[in-house]
LUMKOL-323289 format. One record per atom (N, C-alpha, C): x, y, z; atom name; residue number from 1. Coordinates in nm, 2 decimals. Each point is the difference from the previous one (the first is absolute). Layout:
N
+--------+--------+--------+------+-----+
!   east !  north !     up ! atom !   n !
+--------+--------+--------+------+-----+
!      X !      Y !      Z !   CA ! NUM !
...
+--------+--------+--------+------+-----+
//
This chain:
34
+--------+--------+--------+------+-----+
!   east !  north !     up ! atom !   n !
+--------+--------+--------+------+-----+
!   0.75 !   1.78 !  -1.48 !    N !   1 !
!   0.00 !   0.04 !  -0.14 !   CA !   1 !
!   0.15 !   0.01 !  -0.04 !    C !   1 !
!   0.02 !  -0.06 !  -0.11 !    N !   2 !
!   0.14 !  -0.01 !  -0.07 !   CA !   2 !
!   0.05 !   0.16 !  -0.03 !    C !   2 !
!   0.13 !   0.00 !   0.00 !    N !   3 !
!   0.04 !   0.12 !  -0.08 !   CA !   3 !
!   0.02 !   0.00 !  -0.14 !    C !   3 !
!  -0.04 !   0.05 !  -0.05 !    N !   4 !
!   0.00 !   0.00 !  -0.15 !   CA !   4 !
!   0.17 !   0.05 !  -0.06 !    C !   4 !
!   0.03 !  -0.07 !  -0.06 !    N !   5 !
!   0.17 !   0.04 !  -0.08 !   CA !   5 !
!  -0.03 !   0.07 !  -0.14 !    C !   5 !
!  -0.01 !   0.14 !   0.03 !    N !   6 !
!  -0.02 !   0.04 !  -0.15 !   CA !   6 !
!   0.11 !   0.01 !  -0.11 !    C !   6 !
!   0.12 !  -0.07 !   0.07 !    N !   7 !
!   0.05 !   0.01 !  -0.12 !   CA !   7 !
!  -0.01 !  -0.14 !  -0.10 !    C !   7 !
!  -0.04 !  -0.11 !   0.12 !    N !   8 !
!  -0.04 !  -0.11 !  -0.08 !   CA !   8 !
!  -0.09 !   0.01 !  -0.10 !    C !   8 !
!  -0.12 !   0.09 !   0.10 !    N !   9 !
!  -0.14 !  -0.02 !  -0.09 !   CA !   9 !
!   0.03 !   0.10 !  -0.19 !    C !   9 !
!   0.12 !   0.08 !   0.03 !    N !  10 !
!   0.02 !   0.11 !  -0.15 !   CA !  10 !
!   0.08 !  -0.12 !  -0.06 !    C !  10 !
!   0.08 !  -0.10 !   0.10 !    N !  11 !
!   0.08 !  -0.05 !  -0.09 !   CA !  11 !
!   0.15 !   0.02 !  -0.04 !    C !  11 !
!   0.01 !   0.10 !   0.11 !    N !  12 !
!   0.13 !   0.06 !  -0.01 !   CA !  12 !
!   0.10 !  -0.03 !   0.10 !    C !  12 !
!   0.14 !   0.06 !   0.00 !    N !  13 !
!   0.11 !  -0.06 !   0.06 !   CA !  13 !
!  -0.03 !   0.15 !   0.10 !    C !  13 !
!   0.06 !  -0.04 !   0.17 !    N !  14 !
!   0.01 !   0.04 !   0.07 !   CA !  14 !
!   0.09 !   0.07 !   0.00 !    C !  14 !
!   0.09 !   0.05 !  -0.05 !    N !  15 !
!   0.09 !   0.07 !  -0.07 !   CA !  15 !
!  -0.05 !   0.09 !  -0.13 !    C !  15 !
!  -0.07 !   0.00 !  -0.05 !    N !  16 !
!  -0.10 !   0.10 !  -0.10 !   CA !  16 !
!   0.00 !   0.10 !   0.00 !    C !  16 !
!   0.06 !   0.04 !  -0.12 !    N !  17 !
!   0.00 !   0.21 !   0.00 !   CA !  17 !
!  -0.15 !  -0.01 !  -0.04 !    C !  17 !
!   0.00 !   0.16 !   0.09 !    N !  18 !
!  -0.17 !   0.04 !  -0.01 !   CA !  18 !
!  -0.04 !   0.02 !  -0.17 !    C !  18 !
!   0.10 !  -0.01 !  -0.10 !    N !  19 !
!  -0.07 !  -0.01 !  -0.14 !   CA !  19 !
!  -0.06 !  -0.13 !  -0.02 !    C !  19 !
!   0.14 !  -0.08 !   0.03 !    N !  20 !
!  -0.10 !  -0.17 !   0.00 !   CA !  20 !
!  -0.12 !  -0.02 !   0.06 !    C !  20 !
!   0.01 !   0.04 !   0.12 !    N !  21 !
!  -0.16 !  -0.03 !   0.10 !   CA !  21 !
!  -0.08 !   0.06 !  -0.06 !    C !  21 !
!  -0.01 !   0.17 !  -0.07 !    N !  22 !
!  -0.12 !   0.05 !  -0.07 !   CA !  22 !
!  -0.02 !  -0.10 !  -0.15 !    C !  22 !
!   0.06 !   0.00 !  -0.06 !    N !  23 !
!  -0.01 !  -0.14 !  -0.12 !   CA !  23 !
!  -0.11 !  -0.07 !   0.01 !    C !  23 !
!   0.07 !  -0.12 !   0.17 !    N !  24 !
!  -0.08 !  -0.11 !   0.04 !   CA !  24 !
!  -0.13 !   0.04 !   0.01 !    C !  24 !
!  -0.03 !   0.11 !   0.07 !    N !  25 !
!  -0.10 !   0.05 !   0.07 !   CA !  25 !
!  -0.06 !   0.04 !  -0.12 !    C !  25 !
!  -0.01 !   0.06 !  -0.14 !    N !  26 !
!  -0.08 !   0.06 !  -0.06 !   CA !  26 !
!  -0.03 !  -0.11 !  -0.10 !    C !  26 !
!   0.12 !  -0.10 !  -0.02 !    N !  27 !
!  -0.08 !  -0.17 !  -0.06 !   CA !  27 !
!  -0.09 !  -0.07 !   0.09 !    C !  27 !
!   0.00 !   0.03 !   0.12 !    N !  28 !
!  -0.11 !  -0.07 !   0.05 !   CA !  28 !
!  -0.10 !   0.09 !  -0.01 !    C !  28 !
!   0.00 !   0.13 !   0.03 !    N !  29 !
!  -0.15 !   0.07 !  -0.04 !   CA !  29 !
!   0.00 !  -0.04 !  -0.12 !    C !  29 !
!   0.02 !   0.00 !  -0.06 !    N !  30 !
!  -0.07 !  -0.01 !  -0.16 !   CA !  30 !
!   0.00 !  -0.14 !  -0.02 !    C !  30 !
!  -0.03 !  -0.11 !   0.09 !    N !  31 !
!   0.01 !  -0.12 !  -0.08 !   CA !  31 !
!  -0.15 !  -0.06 !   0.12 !    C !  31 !
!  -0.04 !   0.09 !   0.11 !    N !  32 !
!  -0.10 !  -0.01 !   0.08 !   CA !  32 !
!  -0.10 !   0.09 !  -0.02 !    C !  32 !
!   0.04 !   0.13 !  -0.06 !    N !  33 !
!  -0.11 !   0.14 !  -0.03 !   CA !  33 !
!  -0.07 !  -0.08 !  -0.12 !    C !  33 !
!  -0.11 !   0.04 !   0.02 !    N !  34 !
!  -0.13 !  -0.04 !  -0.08 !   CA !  34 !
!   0.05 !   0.07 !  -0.16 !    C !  34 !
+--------+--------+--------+------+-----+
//
């Protein structure tokens, strides 16, 4: 089983302040949450 790159899957740079990564992360809940 692959390892999953979460920063790929947020779409963010591996370099990402944790404000960026929460961003990514709460555009993707809200763009998959019902």
């Amino acid at each position: 089983m692959a390892k999953r790159d979460y920063y790929e899957v947020l779409d963010v740079d591996k370099n990402a302040s944790a404000d960026e990564i929460k961003k990514a992360y709460r555009k993707k809940a809200i763009q998959y949450h019902p």
